[in-house]
C-alpha positions in Angstrom: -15.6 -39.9 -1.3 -13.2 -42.9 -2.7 -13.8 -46.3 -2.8 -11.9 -49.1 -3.6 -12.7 -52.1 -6.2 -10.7 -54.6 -7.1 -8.0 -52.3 -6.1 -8.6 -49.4 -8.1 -9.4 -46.2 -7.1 -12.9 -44.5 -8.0 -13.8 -41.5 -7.1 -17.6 -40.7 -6.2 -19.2 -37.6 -8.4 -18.8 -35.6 -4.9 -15.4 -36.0 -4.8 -14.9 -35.9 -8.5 -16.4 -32.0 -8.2 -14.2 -31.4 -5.8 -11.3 -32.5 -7.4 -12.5 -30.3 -10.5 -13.2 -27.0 -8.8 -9.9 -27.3 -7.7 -7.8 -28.1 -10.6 -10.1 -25.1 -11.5 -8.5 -22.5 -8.5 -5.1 -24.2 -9.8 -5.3 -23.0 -13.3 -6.9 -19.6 -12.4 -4.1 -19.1 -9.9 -1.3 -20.9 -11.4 1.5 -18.6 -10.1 0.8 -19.2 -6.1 2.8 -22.0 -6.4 6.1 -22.0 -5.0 9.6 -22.1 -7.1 12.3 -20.2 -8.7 11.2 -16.2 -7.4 12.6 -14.4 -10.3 11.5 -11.0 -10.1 9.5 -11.2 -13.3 7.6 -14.2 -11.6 6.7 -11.7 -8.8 5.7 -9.2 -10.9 3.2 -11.4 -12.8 2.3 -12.7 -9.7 1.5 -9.7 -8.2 -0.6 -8.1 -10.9 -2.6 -11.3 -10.8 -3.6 -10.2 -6.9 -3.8 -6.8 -8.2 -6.4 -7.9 -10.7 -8.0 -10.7 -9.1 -6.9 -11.5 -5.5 -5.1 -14.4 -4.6 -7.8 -17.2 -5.1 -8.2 -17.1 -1.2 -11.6 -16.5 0.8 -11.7 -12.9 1.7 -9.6 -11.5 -0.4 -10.0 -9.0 -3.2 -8.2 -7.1 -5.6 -6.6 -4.4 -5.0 -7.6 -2.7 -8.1 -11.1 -2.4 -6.9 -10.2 0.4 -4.3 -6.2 1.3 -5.7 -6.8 0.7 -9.6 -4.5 -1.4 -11.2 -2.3 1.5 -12.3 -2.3 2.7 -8.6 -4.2 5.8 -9.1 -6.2 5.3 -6.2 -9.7 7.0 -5.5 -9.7 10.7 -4.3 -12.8 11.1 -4.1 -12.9 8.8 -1.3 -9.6 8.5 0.3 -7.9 5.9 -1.4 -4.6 6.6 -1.4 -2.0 6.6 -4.5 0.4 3.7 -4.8 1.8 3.5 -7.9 5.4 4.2 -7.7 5.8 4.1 -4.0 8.6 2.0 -3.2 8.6 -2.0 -2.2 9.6 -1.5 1.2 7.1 0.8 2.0 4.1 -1.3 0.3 5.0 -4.0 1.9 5.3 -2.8 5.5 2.0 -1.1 5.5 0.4 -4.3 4.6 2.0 -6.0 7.1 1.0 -3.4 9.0 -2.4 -3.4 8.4 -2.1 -7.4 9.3 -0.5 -6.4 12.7 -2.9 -3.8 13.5 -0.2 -0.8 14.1 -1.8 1.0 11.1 -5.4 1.2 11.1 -7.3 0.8 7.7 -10.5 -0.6 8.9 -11.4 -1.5 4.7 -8.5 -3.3 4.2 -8.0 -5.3 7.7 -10.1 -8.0 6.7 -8.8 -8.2 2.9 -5.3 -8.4 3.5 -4.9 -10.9 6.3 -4.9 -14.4 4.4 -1.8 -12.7 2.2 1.5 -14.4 2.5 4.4 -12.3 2.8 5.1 -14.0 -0.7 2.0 -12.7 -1.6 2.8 -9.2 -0.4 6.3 -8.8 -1.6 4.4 -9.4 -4.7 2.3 -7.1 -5.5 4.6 -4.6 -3.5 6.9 -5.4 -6.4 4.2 -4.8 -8.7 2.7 -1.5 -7.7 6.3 0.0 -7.3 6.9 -0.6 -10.7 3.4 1.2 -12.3 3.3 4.6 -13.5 -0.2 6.6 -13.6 -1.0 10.4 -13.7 -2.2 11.8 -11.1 -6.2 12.0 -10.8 -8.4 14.7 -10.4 -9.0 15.6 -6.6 -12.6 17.0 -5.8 -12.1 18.1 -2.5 -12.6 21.6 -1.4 -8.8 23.9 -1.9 -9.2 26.5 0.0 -6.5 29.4 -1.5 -6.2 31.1 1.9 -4.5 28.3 3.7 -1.7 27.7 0.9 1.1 29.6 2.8 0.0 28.2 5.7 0.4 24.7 4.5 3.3 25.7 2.7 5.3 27.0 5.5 4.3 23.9 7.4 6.0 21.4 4.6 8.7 23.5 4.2 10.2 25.3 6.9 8.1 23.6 10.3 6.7 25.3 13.1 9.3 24.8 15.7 8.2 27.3 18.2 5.8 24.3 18.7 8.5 21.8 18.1 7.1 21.3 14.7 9.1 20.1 12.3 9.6 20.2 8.1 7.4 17.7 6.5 10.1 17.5 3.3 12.8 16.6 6.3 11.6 13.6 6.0 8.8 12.9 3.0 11.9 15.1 0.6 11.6 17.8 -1.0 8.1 18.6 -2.2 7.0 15.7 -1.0 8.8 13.1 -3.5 10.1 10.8 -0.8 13.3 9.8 0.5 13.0 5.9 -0.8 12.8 3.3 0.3 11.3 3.7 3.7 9.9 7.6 3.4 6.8 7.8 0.9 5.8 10.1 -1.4 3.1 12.6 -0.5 2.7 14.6 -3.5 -0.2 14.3 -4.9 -2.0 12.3 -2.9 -5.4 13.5 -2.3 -6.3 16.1 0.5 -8.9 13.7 1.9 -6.1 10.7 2.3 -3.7 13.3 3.6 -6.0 14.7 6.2 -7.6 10.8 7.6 -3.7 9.9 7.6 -2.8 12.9 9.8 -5.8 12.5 12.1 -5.4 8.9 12.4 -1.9 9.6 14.3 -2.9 12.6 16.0 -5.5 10.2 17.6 -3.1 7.7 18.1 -5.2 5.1 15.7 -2.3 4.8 13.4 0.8 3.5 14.6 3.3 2.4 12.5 5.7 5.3 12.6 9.4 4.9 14.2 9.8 6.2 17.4 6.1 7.5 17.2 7.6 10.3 15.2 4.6 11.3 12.7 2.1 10.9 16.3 4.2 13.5 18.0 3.8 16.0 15.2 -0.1 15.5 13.8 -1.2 15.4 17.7 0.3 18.9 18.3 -1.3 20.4 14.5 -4.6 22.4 14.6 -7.9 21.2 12.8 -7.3 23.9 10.2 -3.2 23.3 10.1 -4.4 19.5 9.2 -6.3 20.3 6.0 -3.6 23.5 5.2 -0.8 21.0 5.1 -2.9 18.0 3.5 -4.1 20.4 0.6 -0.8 21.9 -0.2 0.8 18.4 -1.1 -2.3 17.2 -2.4 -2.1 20.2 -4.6 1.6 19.2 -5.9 2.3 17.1 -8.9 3.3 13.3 -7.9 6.6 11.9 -9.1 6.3 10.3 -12.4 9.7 8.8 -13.7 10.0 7.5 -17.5 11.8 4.4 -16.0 11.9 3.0 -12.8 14.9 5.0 -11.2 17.8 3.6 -10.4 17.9 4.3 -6.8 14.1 2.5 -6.9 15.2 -1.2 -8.7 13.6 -3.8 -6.9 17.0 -5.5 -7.0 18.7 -2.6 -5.0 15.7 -2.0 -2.5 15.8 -4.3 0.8 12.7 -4.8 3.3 12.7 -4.3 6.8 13.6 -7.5 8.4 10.7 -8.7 10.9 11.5 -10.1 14.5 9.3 -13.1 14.2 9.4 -16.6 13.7 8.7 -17.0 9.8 5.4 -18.8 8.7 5.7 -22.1 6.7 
């Protein structure tokens, strides 16, 4: 509360605390502030969500499920995303916001993120490097050709296509909008591939990925999801060329942009 004597301004130990515990969020958070987005200003930005959230109610950082190097958690799911592109990061957050990909941990997290706030830390984990991490999940040697055939060559008697036609060869992506899937763990791989088959997940173009998990076997699932699990992910020395924030461009929306 404020009163007013003599005309000055005091402020009432209430409002004095408030005033505080703000200046407080300001100088914990001093990057959400609007100005000149230089792409180091992103990046710093974005590894401050990445660490710590954005300072808003709800939100979290991403490190706690992703790591901060974007290793991610095998043992659980948690996909890899370190080195995937911008683009990609940031649609499947705004994704997640939409609801056409389902991610029932990260629905409530992400929602109070600004698409500044997402471009950010988009930028950020497309710039990380990490090794891979150890995957505990069960490999099961006599479904390797299967899965192998699968990413490879397709089953098109059943209209099945190549997995690298479109995720590249061995998985590496085709950036900026294909991802990765080397590497990534079998269980990600195999909640990923059910969540379309079931029509959960729906995010990809032309319901391409829904076609092809819904028409996949139980035990062609976890043949395919183990072999590129079972794959090196791509680690580059630098950030490629072809991957420089600068050169990547996001999907333009189709909706009225937020203040």
């Amino acid at each position: 509360m404020m009163v007013s004597m003599s005309g000055l301004r005091v402020f009432t130990p209430p409002a004095l605390a408030g005033l505080l515990l703000l200046g407080a969020v300001v100088t914990i958070f001093p990057t959400r502030a609007r100005g000149a987005d230089t792409e180091a200003a992103l990046i710093a930005w974005g590894h401050t969500i990445a660490m710590q959230g954005n300072g808003l109610p709800g939100n979290t950082a991403c490190a706690e499920c992703h790591r901060i190097n974007g290793g991610g958690m095998p043992s659980v799911g948690i996909p890899r995303i370190a080195g995937q592109t911008e683009t990609y990061i940031y649609r499947e957050i705004r994704g997640v916001q939409k609801g056409t990909r389902y991610s029932p941990y990260m629905d409530g997290i992400v929602q109070n993120l600004s698409r500044r706030d997402i471009r950010a830390v988009a930028l950020y984990y497309s710039t990380v490097r990490t090794p891979k991490l150890h995957d505990p999940a069960e490999y099961d040697p006599s479904l390797r050709e299967l899965g192998r055939r699968i990413a490879h060559r397709g089953l098109w008697d059943r209209n099945i296509p190549a997995c690298i036609l479109c995720h590249g060869q061995d998985g590496r992506g085709i950036p900026p909008n294909f991802p990765y899937i080397a590497g990534q763990s079998t269980t990600y791989l195999t909640g990923q591939l059910i969540s379309f088959a079931v029509v959960r997940r729906k995010d990809d173009p032309e319901g391409l990925m829904r076609g092809i998990a819904s028409k996949l076997t139980h035990q062609e699932i976890k043949a395919v999801a183990q072999y590129f699990a079972s794959l090196d992910p791509p680690v580059y020395g630098k950030i490629p060329e072809k991957n420089r924030p600068d050169r990547l461009r996001l999907i333009p929306e189709k909706e009225t942009p937020t203040p």
